[in-house]
MOPAC internal coordinates of N, CA, C and O (Angstrom, degrees):
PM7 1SCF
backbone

  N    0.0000 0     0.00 0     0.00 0    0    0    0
  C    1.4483 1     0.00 0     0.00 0    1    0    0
  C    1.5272 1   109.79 1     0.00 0    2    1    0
  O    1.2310 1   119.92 1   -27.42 1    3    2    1
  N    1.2002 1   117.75 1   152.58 1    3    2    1
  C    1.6862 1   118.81 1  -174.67 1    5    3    2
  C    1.4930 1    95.57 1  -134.51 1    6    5    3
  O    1.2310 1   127.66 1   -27.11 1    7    6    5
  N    1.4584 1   102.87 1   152.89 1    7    6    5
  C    0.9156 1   154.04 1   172.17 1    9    7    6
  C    1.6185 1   124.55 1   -38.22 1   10    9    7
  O    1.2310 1   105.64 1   -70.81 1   11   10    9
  N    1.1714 1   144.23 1   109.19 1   11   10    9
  C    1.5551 1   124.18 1  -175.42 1   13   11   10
  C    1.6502 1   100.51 1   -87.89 1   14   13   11
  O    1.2310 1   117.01 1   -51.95 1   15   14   13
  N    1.4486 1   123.29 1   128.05 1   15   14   13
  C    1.2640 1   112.13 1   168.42 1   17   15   14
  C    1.7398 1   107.62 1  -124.90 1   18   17   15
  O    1.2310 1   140.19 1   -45.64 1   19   18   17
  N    1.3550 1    78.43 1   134.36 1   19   18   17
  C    1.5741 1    96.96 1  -178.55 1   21   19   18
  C    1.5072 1   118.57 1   -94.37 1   22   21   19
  O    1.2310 1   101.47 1   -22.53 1   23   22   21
  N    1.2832 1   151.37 1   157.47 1   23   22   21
  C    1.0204 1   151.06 1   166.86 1   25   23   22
  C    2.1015 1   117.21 1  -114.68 1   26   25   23
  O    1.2310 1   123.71 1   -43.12 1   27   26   25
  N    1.4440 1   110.49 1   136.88 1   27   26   25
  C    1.2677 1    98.21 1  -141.90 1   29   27   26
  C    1.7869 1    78.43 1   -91.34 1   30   29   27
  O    1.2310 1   103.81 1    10.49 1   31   30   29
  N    1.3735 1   147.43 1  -169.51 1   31   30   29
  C    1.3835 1   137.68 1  -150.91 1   33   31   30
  C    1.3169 1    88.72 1  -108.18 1   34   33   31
  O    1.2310 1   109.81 1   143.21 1   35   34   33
  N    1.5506 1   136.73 1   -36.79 1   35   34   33
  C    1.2469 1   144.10 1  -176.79 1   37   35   34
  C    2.0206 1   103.38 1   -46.98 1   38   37   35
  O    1.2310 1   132.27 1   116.92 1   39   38   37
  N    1.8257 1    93.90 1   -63.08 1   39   38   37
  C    1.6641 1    92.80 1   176.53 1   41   39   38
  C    1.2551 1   110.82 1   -60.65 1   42   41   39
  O    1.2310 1   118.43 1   139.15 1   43   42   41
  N    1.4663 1   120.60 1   -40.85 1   43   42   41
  C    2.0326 1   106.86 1  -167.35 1   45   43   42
  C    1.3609 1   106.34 1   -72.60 1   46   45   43
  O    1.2310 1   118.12 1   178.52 1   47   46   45
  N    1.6585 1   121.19 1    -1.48 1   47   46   45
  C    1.8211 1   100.62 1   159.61 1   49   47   46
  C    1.4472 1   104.38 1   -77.13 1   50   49   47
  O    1.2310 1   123.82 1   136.95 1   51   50   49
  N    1.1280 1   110.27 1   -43.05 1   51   50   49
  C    1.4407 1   111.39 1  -177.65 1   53   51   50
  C    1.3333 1   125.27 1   -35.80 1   54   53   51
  O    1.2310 1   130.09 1   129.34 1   55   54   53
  N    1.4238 1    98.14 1   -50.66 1   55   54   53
  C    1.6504 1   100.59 1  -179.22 1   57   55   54
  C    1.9901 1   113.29 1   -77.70 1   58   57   55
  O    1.2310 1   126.07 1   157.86 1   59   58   57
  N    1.2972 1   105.93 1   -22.14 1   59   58   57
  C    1.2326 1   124.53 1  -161.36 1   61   59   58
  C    2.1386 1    97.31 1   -71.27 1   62   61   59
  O    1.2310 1   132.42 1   143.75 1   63   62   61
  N    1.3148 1    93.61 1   -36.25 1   63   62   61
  C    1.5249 1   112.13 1  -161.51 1   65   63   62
  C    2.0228 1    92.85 1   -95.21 1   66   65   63
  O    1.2310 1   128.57 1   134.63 1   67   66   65
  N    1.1872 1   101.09 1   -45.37 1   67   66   65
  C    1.4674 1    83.69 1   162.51 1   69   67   66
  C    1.3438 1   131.71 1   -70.31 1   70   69   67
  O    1.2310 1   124.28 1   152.80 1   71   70   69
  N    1.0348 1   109.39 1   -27.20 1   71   70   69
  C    1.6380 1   119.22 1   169.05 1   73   71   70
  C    1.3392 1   112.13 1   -47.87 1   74   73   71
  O    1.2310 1   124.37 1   113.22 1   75   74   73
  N    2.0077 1   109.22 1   -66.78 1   75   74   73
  C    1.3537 1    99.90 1  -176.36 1   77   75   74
  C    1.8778 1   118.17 1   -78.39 1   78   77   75
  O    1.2310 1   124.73 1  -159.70 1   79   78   77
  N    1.0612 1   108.52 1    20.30 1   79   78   77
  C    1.5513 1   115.62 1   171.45 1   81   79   78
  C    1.5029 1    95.90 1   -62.72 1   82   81   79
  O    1.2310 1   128.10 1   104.21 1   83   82   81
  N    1.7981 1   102.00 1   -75.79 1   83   82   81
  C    1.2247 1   125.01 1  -175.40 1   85   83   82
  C    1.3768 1   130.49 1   -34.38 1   86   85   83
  O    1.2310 1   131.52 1   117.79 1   87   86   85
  N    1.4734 1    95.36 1   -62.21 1   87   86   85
  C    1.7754 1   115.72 1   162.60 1   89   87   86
  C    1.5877 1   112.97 1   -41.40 1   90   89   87
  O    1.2310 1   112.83 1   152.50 1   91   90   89
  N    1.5192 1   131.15 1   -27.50 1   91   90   89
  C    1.0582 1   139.02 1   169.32 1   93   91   90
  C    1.1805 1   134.07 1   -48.77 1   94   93   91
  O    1.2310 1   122.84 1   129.78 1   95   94   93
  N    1.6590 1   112.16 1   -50.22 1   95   94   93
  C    1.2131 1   159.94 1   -83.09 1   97   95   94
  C    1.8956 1    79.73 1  -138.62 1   98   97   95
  O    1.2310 1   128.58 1   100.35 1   99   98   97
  N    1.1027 1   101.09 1   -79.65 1   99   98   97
  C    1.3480 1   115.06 1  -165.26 1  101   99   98
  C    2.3046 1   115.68 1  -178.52 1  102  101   99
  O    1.2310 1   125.41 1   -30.94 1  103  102  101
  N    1.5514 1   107.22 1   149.06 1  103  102  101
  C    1.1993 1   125.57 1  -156.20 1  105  103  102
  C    1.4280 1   103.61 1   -42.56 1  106  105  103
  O    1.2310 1   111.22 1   -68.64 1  107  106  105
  N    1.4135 1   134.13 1   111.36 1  107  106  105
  C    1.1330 1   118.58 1   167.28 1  109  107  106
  C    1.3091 1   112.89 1   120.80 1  110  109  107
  O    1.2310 1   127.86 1   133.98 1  111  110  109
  N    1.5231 1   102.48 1   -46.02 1  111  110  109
  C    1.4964 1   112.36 1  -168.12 1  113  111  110
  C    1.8875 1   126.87 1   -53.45 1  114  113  111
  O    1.2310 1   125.75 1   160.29 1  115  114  113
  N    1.5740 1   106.55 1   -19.71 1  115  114  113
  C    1.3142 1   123.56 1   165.61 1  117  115  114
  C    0.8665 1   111.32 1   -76.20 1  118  117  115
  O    1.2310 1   106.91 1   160.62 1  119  118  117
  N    1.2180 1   141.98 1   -19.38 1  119  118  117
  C    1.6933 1   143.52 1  -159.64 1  121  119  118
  C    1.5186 1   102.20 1   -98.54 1  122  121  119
  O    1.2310 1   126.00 1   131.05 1  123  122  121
  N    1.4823 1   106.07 1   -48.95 1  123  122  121
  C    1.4298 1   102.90 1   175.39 1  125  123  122
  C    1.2271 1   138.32 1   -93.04 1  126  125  123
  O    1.2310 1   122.73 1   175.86 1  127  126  125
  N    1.9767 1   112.37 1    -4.14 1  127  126  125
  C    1.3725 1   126.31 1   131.66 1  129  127  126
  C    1.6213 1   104.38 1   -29.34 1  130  129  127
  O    1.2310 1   120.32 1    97.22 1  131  130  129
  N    1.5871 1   117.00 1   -82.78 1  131  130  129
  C    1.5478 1   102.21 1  -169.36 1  133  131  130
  C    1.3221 1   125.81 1   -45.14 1  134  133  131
  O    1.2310 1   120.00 1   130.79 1  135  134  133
  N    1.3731 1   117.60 1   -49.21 1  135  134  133
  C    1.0979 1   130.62 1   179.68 1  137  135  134
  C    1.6673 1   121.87 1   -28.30 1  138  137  135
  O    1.2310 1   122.26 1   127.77 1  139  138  137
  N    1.6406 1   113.28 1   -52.23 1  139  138  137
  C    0.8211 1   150.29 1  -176.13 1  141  139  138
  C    1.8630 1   101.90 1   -60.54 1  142  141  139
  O    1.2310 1   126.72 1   110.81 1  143  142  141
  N    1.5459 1   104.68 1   -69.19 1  143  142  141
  C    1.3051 1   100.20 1  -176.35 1  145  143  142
  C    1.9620 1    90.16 1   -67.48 1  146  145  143
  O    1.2310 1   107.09 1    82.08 1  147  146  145
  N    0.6351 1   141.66 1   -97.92 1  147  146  145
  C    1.6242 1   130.22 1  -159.24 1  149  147  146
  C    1.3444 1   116.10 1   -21.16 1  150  149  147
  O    1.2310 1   108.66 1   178.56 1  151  150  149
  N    1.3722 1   138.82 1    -1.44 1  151  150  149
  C    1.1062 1   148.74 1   154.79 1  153  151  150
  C    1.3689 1   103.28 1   -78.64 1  154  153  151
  O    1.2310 1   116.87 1   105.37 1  155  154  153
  N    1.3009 1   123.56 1   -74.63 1  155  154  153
  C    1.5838 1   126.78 1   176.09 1  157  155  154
  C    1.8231 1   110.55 1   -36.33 1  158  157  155
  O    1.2310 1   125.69 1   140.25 1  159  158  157
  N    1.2418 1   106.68 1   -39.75 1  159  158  157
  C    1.5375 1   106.15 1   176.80 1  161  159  158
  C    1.3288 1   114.66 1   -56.38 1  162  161  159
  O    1.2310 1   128.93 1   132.34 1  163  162  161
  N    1.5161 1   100.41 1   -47.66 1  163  162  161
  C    1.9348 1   106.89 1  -167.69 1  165  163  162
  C    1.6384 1    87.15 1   -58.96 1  166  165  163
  O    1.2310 1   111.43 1   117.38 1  167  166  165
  N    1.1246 1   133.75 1   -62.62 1  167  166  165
  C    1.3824 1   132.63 1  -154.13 1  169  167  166
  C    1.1879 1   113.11 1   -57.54 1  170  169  167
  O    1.2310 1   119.75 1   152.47 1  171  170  169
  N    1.5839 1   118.08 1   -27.53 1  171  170  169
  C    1.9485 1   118.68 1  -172.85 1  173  171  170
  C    1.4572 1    86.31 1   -86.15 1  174  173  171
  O    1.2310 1   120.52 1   141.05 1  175  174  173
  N    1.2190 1   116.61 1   -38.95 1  175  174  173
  C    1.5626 1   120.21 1   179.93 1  177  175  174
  C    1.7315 1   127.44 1   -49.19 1  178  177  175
  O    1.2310 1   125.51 1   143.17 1  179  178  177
  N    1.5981 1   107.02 1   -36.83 1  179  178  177
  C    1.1024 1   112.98 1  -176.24 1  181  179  178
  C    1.5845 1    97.23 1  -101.38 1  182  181  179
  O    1.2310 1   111.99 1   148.54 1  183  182  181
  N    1.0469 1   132.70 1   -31.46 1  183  182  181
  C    1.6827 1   115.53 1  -168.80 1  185  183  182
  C    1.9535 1    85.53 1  -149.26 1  186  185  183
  O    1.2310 1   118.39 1   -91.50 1  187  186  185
  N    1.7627 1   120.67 1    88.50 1  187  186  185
  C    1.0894 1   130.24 1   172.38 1  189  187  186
  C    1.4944 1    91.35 1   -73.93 1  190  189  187
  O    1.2310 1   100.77 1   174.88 1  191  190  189
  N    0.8082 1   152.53 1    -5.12 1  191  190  189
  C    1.9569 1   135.18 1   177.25 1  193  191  190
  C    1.6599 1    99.00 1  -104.76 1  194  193  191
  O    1.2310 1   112.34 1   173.52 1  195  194  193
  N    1.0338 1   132.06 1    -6.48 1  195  194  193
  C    1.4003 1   122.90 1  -172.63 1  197  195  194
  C    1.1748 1   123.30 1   -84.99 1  198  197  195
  O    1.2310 1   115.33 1   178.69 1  199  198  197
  N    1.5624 1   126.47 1    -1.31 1  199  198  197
  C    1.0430 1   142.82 1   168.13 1  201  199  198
  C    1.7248 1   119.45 1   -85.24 1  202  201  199
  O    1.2310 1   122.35 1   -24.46 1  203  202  201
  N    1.5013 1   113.11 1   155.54 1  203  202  201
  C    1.6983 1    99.24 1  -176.67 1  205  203  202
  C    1.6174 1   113.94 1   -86.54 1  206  205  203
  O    1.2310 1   117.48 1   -45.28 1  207  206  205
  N    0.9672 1   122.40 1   134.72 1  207  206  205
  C    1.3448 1   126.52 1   163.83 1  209  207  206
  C    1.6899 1   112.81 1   -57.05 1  210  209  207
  O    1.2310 1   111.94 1   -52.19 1  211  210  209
  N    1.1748 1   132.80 1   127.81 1  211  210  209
  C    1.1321 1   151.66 1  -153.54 1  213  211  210
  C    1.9225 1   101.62 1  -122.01 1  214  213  211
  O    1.2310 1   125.32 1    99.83 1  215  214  213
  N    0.7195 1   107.38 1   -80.17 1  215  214  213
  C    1.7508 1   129.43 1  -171.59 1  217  215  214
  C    1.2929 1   124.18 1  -100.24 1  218  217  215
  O    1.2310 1    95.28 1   -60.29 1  219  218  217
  N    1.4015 1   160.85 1   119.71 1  219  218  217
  C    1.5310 1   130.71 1  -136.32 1  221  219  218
  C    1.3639 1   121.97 1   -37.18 1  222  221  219
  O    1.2310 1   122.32 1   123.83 1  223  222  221
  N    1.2873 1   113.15 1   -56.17 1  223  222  221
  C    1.5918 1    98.05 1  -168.90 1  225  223  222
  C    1.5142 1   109.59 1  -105.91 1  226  225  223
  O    1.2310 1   119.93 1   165.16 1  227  226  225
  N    1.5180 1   117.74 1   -14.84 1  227  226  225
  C    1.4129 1   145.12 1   174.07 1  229  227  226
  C    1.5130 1   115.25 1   -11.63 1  230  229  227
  O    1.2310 1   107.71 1   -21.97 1  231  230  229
  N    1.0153 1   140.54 1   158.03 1  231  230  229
  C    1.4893 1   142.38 1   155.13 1  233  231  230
  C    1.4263 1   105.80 1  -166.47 1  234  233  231
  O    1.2310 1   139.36 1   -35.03 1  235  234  233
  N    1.9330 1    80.05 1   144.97 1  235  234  233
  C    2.1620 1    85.95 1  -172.96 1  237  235  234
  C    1.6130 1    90.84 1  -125.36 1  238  237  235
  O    1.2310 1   136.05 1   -37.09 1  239  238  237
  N    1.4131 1    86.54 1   142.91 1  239  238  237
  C    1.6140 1   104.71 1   177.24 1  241  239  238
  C    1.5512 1   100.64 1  -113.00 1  242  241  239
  O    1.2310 1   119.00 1   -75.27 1  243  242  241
  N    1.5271 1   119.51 1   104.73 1  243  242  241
  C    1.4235 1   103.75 1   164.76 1  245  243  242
  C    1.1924 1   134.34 1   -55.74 1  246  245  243
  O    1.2310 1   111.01 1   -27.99 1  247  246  245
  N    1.7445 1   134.53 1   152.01 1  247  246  245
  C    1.1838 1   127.73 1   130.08 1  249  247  246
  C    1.4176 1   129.39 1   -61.06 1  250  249  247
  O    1.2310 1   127.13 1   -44.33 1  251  250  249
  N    1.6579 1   103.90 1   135.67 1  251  250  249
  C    1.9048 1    96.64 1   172.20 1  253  251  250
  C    1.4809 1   115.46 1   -89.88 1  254  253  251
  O    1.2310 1   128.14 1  -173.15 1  255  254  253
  N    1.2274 1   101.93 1     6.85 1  255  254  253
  C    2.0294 1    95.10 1  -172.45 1  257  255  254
  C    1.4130 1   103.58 1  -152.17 1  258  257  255
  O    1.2310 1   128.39 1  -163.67 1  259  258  257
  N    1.2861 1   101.44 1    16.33 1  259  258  257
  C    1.9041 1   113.74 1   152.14 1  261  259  258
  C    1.2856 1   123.56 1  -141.58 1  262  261  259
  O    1.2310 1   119.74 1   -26.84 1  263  262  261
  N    0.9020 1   118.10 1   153.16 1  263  262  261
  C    1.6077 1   127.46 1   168.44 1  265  263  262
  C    1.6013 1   119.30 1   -48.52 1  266  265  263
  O    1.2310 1   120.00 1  -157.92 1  267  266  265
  N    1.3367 1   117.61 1    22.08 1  267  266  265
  C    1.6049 1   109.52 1  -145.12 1  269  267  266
  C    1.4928 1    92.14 1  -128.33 1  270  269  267
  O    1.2310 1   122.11 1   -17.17 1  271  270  269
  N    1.2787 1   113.56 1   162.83 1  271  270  269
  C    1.3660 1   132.84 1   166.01 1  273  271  270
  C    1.6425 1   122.24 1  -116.26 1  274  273  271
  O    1.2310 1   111.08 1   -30.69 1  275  274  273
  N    1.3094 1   134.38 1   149.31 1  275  274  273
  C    1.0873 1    98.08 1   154.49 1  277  275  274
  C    1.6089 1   112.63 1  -110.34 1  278  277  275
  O    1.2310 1   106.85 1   -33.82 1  279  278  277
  N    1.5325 1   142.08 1   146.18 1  279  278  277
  C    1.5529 1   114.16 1   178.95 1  281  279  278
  C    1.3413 1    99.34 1  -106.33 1  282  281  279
  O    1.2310 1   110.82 1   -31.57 1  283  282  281
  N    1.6217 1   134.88 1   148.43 1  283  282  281
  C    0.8231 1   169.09 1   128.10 1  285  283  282
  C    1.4405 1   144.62 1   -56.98 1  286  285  283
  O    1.2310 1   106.40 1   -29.72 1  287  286  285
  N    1.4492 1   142.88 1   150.28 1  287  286  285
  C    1.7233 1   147.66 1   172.37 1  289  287  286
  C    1.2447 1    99.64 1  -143.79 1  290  289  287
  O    1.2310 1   127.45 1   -51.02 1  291  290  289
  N    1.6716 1   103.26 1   128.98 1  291  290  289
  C    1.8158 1   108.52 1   163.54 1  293  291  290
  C    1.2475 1    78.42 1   -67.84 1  294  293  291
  O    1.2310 1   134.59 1   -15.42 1  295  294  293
  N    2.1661 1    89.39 1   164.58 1  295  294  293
  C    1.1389 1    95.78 1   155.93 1  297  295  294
  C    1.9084 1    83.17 1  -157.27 1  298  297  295
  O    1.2310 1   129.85 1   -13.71 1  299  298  297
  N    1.2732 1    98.61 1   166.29 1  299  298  297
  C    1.3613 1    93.35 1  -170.92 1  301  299  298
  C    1.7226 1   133.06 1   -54.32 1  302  301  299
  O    1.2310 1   125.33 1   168.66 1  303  302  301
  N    1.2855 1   107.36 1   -11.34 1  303  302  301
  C    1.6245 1   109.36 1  -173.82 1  305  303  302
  C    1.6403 1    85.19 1  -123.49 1  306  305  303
  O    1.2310 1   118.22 1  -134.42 1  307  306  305
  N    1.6916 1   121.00 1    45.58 1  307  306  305
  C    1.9193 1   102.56 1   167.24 1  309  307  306
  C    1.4931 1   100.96 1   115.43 1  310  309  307
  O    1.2310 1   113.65 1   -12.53 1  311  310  309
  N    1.2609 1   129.62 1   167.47 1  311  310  309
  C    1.4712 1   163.54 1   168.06 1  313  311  310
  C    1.3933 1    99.88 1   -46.06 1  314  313  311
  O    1.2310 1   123.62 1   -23.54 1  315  314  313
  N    1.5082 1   110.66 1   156.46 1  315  314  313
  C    1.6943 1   107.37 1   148.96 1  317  315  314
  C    1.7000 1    84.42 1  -156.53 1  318  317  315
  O    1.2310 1   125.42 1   -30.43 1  319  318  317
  N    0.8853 1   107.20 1   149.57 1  319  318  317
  C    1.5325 1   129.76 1  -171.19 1  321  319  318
  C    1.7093 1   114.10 1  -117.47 1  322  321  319
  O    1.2310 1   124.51 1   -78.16 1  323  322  321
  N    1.6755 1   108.95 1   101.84 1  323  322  321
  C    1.1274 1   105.87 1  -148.75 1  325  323  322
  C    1.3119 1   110.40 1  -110.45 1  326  325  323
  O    1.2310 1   115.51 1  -170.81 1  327  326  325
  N    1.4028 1   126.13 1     9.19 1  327  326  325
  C    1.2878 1   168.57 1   173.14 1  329  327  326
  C    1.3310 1   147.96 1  -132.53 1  330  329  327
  O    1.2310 1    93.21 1   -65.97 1  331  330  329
  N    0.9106 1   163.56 1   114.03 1  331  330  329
  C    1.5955 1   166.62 1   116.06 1  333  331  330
  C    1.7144 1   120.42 1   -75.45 1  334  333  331
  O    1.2310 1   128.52 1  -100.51 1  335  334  333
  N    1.3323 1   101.20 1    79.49 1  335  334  333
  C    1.7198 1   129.57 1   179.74 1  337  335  334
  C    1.1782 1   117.93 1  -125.78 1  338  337  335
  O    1.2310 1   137.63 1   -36.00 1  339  338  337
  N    1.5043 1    83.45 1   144.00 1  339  338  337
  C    1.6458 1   129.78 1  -161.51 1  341  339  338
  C    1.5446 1    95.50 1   -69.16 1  342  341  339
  O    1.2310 1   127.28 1   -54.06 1  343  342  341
  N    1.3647 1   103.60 1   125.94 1  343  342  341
  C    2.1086 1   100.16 1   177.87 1  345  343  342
  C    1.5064 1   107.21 1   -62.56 1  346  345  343
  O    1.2310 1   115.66 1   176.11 1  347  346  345
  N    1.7038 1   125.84 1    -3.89 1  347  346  345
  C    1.2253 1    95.49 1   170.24 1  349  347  346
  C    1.9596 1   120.19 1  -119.47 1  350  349  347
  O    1.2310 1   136.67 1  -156.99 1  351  350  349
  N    0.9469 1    85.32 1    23.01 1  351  350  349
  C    1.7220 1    95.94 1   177.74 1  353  351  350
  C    1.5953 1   113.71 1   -90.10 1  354  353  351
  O    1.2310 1   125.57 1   -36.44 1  355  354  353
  N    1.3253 1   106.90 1   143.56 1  355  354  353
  C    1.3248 1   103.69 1  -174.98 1  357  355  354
  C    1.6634 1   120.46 1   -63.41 1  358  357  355
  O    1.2310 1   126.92 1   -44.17 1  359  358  357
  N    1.2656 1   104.29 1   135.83 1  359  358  357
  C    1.7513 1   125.75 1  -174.11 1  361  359  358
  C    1.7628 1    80.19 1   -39.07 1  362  361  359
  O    1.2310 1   127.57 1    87.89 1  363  362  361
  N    1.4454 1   103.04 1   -92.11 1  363  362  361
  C    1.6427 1   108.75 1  -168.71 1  365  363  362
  C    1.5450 1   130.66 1    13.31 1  366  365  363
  O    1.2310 1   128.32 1   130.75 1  367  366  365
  N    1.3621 1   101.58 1   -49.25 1  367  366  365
  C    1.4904 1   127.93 1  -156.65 1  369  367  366
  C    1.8957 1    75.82 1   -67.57 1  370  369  367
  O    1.2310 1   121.00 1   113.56 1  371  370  369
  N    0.9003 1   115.69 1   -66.44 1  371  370  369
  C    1.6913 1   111.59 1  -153.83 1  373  371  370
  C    1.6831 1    95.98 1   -98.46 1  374  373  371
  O    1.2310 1    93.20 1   158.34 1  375  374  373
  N    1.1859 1   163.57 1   -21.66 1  375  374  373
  C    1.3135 1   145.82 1   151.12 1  377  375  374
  C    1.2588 1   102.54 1   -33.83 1  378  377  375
  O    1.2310 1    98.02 1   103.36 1  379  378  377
  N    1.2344 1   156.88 1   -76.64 1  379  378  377
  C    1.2623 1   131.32 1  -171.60 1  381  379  378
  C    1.2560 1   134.30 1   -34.83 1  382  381  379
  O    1.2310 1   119.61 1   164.81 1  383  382  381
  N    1.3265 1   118.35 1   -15.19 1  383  382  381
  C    1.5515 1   133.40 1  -160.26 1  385  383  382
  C    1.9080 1   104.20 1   -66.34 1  386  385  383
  O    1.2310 1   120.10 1   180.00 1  387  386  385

């Protein structure tokens, strides 16, 4: 059984704004930004505990072909994804979330 993961509106600019960074960047490179996080989804999706807890209830799902994370909270009805951050921006910014 998998997982419902939600994304909270704060992270889907995140990803939305990293996307068009990428898309900028060079041919393709936005496409497989998404790609990438929709891979990371299936995975919180198929095994949401398999990731490390970071921050009390926190969990980071790496990217393998970006700099990015996504962070995450079970919660009883599925995922919510409360982040999409850059490995070099300060933690701070999103622990409050």
């Amino acid at each position: 059984m998998t997982a419902n993961v939600r994304f909270l509106t704060v992270a889907r600019r995140e990803v939305v704004d990293a996307h068009a960074w990428y898309a900028a960047r060079g041919s393709g490179l936005g496409a497989r930004f998404l790609d990438e996080v929709d891979r990371v989804v299936g995975l919180i999706a198929a095994n949401p505990d398999g990731f490390p807890v970071l921050h009390r209830d926190l969990r980071r799902a790496r990217m393998r072909r970006f700099p990015y994370s996504l962070f995450y909270r079970l919660a009883p009805d599925g995922c919510f994804v409360v982040a999409c951050f850059h490995a070099r921006r300060d933690p701070a910014h999103w622990e409050v979330r």
